[in-house]
N, C-alpha and C positions, 0 to 999 in steps of 0.2 A: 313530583313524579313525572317522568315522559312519556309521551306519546305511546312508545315503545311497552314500556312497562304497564303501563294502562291495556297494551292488546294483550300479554303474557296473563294479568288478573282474566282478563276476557274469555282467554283460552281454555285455561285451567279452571276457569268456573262453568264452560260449556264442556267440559271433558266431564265433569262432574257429573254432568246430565241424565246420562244413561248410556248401557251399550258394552261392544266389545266382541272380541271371536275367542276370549280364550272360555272355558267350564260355563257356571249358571249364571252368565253374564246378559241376561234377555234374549241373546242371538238366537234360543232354537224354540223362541215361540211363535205358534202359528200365527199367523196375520191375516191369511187370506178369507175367513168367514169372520173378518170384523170389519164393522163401518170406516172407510179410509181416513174421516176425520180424526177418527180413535185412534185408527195405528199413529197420525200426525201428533197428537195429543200427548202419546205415550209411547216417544220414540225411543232405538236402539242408536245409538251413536259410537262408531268406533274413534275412539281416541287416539289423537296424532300419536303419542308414546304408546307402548304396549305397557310401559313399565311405571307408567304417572296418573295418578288420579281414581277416585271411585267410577264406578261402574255397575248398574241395579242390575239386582237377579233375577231371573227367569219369572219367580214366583210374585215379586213386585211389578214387575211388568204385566202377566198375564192379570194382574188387580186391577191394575191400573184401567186396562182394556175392558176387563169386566164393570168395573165402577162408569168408566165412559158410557158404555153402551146404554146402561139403565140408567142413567142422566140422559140420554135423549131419545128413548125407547116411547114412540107414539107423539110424538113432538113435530109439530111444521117443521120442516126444512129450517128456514128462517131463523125459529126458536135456535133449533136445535145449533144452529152456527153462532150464534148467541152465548148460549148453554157453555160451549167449547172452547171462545176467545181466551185468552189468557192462560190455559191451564198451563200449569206448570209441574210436570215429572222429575224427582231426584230426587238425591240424596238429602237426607236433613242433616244437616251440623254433623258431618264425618268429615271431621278436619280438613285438608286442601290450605290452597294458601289464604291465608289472612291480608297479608298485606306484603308490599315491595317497596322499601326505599333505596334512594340511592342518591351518591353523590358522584364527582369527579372520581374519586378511586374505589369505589367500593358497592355493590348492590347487597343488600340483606332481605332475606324473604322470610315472613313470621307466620307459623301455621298451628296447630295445637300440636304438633308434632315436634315443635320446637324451632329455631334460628341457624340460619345456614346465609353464609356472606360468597360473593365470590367478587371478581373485577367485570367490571361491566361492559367488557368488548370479549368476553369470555365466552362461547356459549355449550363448549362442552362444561363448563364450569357450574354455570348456571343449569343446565342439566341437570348435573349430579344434584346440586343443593333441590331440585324439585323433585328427582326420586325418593331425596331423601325425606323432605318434607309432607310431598303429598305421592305416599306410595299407592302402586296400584289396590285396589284390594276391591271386591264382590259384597255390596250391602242390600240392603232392604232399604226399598224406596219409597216416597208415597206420593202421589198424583193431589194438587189442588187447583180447586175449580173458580173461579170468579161465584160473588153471588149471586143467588138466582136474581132478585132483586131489580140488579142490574140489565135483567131482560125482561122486565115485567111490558113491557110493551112493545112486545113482537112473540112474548108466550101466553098463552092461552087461560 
């Protein structure tokens, strides 16, 4: 696999993330009475495509934020940047692409959605095979944190 196609996987698995302008896509919750590392933690991300990829709802989001908070509610500073390293918001296993190969004449993209090939200096081509693979769609997300564990010496 190239270079190339290595940043497409990258893409579409950061589109996964969170995010969006269109209905219960996280976009219209408040942010500004929550701790800024939270809103970081438990981002909205608009997607390069309107029309590719998941995107968490409103109501996963505002979890997310609430679950943050009370992870570091009374906590040093310190701890609490600690507490936050690593978390990871999105989508669990809502299809997107699986994988890209490709040769001299042909790229294939494998998703649970199914296999979609195009030529690989195509790029409305390959477009399409990602709408069709990893269509937009509005899910339920859920936010993971590193162990506490792993802060045990800088929390309290």
């Amino acid at each position: 696999m190239n270079r190339f196609h290595h940043l497409l996987i990258g893409s579409l698995v950061s589109l996964a993330a969170c995010g969006g302008t269109n209905g219960d896509d996280g976009s219209d919750v408040d942010t500004s009475n929550h701790d800024p590392r939270c809103v970081a933690a438990c981002p909205e991300t608009m997607p390069v495509d309107p029309n590719v990829g998941a995107v968490c709802d409103s109501a996963s989001r505002g979890q997310c934020l609430d679950e943050c908070e009370a992870r570091i509610a009374g906590e040093p500073t310190i701890c609490q940047s600690c507490l936050l390293e690593n978390a990871d918001f999105g989508p669990d296993g809502e299809g997107g692409v699986e994988s890209v190969a490709c040769d001299n004449t042909s790229c294939t993209i494998m998703s649970s959605f199914g296999t979609c090939s195009y030529p690989p200096d195509d790029q409305a081509a390959q477009l399409a095979c990602e709408k069709k693979l990893d269509p937009h769609r509005v899910v339920a997300c859920t936010v993971r944190f590193q162990s506490t564990t792993k802060c045990a010496t800088v929390c309290p």
